[in-house]
Structure formats: C-alpha cells, structure tokens
C-alpha positions as a Markdown table, in Angstrom:
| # | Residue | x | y | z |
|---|---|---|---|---|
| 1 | Unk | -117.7 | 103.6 | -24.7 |
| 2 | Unk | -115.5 | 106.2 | -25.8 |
| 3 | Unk | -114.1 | 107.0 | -22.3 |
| 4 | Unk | -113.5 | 103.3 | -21.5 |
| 5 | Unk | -111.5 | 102.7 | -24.5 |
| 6 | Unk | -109.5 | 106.3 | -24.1 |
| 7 | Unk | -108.6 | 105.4 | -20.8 |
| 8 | Unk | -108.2 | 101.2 | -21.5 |
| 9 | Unk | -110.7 | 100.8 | -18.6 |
| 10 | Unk | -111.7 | 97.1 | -17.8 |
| 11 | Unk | -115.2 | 97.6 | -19.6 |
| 12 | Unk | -117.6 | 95.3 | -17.7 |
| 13 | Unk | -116.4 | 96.9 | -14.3 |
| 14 | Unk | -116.6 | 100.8 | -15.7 |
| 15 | Unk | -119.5 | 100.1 | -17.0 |
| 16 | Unk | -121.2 | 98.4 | -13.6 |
| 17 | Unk | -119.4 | 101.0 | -11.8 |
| 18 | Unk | -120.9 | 104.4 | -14.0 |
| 19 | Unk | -124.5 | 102.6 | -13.8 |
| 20 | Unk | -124.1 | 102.0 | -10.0 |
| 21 | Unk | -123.3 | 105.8 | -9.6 |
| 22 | Unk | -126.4 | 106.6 | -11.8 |
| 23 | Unk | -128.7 | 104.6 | -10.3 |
| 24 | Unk | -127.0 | 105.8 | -6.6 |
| 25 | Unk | -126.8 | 109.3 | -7.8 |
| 26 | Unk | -123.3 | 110.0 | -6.6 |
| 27 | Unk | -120.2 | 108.2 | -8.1 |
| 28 | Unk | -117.8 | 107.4 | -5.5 |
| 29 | Unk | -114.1 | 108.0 | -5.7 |
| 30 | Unk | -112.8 | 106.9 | -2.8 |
| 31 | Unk | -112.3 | 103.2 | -1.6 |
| 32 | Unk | -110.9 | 100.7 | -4.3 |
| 33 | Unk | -114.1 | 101.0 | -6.4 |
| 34 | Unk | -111.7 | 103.3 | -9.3 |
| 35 | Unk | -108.8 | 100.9 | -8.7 |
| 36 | Unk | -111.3 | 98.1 | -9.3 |
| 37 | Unk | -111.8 | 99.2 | -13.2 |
| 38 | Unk | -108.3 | 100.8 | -14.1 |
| 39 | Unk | -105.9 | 99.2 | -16.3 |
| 40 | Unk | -102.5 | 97.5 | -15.3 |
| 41 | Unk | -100.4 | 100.1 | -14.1 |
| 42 | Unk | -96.7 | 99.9 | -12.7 |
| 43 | Unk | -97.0 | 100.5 | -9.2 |
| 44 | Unk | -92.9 | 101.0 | -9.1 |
| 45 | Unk | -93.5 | 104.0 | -11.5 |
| 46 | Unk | -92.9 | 107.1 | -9.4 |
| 47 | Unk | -96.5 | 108.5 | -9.7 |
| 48 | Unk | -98.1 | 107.3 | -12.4 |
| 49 | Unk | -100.8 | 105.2 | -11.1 |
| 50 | Unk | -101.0 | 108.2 | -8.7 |
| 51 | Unk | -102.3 | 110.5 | -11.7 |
| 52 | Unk | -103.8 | 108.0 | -14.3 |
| 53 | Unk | -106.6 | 107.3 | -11.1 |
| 54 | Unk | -107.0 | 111.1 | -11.0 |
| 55 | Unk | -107.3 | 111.8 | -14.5 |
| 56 | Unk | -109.7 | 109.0 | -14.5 |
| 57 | Unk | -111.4 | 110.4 | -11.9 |
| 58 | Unk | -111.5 | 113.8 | -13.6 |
| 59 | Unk | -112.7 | 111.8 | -16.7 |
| 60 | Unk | -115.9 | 109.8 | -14.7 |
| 61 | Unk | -116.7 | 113.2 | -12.5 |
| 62 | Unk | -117.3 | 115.1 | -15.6 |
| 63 | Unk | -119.0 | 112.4 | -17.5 |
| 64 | Unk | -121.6 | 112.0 | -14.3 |
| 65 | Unk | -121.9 | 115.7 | -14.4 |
| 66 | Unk | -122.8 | 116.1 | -18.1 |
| 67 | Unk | -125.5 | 113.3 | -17.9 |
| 68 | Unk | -126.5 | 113.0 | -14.7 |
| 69 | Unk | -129.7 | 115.2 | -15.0 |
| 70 | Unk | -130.7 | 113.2 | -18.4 |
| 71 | Unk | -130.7 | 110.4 | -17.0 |
C-alpha cells in the first residue's frame, strides 16, 4: 500500500501486477507491464517518465526482493 500511494501507482494494476510476479516468481520489467500501472506522466518532459519508470522499477525490484522468500 505504501509504495502504491508514494509512487501514485494505479492500485488495482500494481497490485495484479506485484501478485502476478509472486505467484510467477520473477517480476518483469520489460514490455509495457510497468507502463501499464504508472501514473500520468508528460511524455514532452525531457526525461522524466524516463526516470519515474526506473525509480519505480527500483522501488518493485526491492520490494520483490525483501518478500519474495516469505511469501
């Protein structure tokens, strides 16, 4: 919960998308599965989608890693 509201992540989606990756044991972060659950971002930005994916990325990847094994 607290990730998805840090990071305004479209919750149904995050949360389909980080019980997928649990349930597949790998969360996958290529393809359009991240762009799938991130918020609005201005695509005429420079790069700011570019690094709100990857510090969501960062975000998921060390989430999955904490819990993974508990799970």
């Amino acid at each position: 919960d607290k990730l998805i509201k840090e990071e305004n992540l479209k919750e149904e989606e995050a949360r389909r998308f980080i019980e997928n990756s649990f349930r597949d044991g790998l969360m996958k972060t290529t393809g359009t599965d991240i762009d799938r659950i991130m918020p609005p971002v201005s695509r005429f930005a420079s790069n700011s989608r570019t690094i709100k994916k990857q510090t969501i990325i960062d975000k998921l990847l060390a989430f999955f890693e904490k819990y993974f094994g508990l799970v």
